[in-house]
C-alpha positions in Angstrom: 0.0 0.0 0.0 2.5 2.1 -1.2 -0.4 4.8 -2.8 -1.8 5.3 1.4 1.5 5.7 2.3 2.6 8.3 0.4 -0.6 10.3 0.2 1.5 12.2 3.5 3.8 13.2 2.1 4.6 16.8 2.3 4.5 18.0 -1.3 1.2 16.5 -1.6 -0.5 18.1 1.5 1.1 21.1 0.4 0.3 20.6 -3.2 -3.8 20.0 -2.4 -3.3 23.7 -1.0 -1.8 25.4 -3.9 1.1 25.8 -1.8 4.1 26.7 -3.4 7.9 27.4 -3.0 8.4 31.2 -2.3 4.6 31.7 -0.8 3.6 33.9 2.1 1.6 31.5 4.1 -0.3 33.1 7.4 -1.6 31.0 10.4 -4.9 32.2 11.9 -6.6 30.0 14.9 -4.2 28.2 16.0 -4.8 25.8 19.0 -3.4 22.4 20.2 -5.6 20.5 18.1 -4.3 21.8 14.8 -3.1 19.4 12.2 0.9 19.7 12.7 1.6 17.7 9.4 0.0 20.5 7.1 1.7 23.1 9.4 5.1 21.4 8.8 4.3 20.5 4.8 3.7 24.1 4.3 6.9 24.9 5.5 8.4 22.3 4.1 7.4 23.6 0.8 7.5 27.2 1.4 11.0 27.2 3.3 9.4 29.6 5.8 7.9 29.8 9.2 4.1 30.4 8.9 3.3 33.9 10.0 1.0 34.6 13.0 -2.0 37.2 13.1 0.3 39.7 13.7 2.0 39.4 10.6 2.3 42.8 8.3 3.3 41.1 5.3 0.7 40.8 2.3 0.0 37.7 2.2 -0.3 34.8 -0.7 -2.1 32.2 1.6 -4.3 32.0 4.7 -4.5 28.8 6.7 -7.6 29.5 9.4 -8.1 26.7 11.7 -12.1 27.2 12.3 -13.8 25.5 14.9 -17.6 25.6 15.7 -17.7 28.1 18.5 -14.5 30.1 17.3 -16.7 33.6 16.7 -18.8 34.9 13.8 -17.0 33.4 10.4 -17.3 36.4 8.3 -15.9 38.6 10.8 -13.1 36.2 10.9 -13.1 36.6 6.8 -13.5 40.1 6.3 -10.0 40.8 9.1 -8.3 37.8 7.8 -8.5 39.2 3.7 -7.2 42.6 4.8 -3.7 41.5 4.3 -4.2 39.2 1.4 -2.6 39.7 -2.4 -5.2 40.7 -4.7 -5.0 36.8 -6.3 -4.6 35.3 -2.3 -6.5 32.5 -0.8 -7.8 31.5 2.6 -8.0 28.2 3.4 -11.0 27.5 6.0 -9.6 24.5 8.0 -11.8 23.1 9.7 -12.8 19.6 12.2 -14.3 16.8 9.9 -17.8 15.4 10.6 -17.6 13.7 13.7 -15.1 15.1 15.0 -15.7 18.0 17.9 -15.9 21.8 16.7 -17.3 20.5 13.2 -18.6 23.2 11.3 -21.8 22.3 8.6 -20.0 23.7 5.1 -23.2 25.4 4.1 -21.9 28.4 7.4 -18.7 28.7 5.2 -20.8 28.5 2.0 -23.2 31.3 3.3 -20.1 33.4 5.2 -18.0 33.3 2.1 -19.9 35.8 -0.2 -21.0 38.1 2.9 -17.2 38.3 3.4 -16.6 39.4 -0.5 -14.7 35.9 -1.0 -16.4 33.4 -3.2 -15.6 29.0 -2.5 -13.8 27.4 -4.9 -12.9 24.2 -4.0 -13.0 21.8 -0.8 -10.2 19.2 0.1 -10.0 16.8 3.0 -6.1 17.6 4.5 -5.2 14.8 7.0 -7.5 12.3 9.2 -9.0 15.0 11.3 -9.8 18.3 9.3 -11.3 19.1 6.0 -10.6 22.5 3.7 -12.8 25.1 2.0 -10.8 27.3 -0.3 -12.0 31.0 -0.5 -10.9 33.2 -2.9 -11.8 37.0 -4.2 -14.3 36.7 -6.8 -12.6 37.7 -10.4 -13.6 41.3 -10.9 -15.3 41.6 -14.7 -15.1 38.0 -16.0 -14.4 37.4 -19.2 -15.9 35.1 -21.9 
């Protein structure tokens, strides 16, 4: 079972993210319960520490461990995308079903657009926590 094996290693937990070499990555909610494995595969990848909410960098990604019970998402949103790159990301991490803190994806799916950020694409990162990737909607699309 080579295939299971491998499916941790870092480049691939970092590579589900869109994480690449060079990135700013910011860390937003952190607590003891956070997955350390994408924390250290982020770095890995990056070759940086991941900045904390105090950071005044702009930043390329957003990592937000999100817990039920963590505060009002799009306040959360709206602070967290004042730093961000135009073309930046936020990566809503947050418990799986089951697991304690869980958080129904239809409050990101609703908070997401109230915060000005519109979901592209959802990812399950590690045994424990699942992602929602938010991003600023394209301004005048073209066909």
């Amino acid at each position: 079972m080579v295939a299971a094996e491998d499916a941790g290693r870092p480049s691939d937990i970092a590579g589900k993210l869109g994480i690449e070499p060079g990135m700013v990555v910011q860390e937003l909610g952190y607590d003891t319960d956070v997955d350390d494995a994408v924390r250290e595969a982020v770095e890995d990848v990056t070759g940086e520490d991941l900045l904390d909410e105090d950071a005044q960098e702009v930043i390329d990604v957003i990592l937000l461990w999100f817990r039920e019970g963590d505060g009002d998402l799009v306040d959360t949103l709206v602070d967290a995308r004042s730093m961000m790159a135009d073309n930046g990301m936020i990566w809503v991490l947050t418990p799986k079903t089951g697991r304690p803190g869980h958080l129904e994806p239809s409050e990101i799916a609703e908070a997401a657009p109230t915060a000005g950020l519109a979901q592209t694409s959802n990812v399950s990162v590690g045994e424990d926590w699942a992602g929602a990737r938010l991003m600023s909607p394209k301004a005048g699309k073209k066909r």
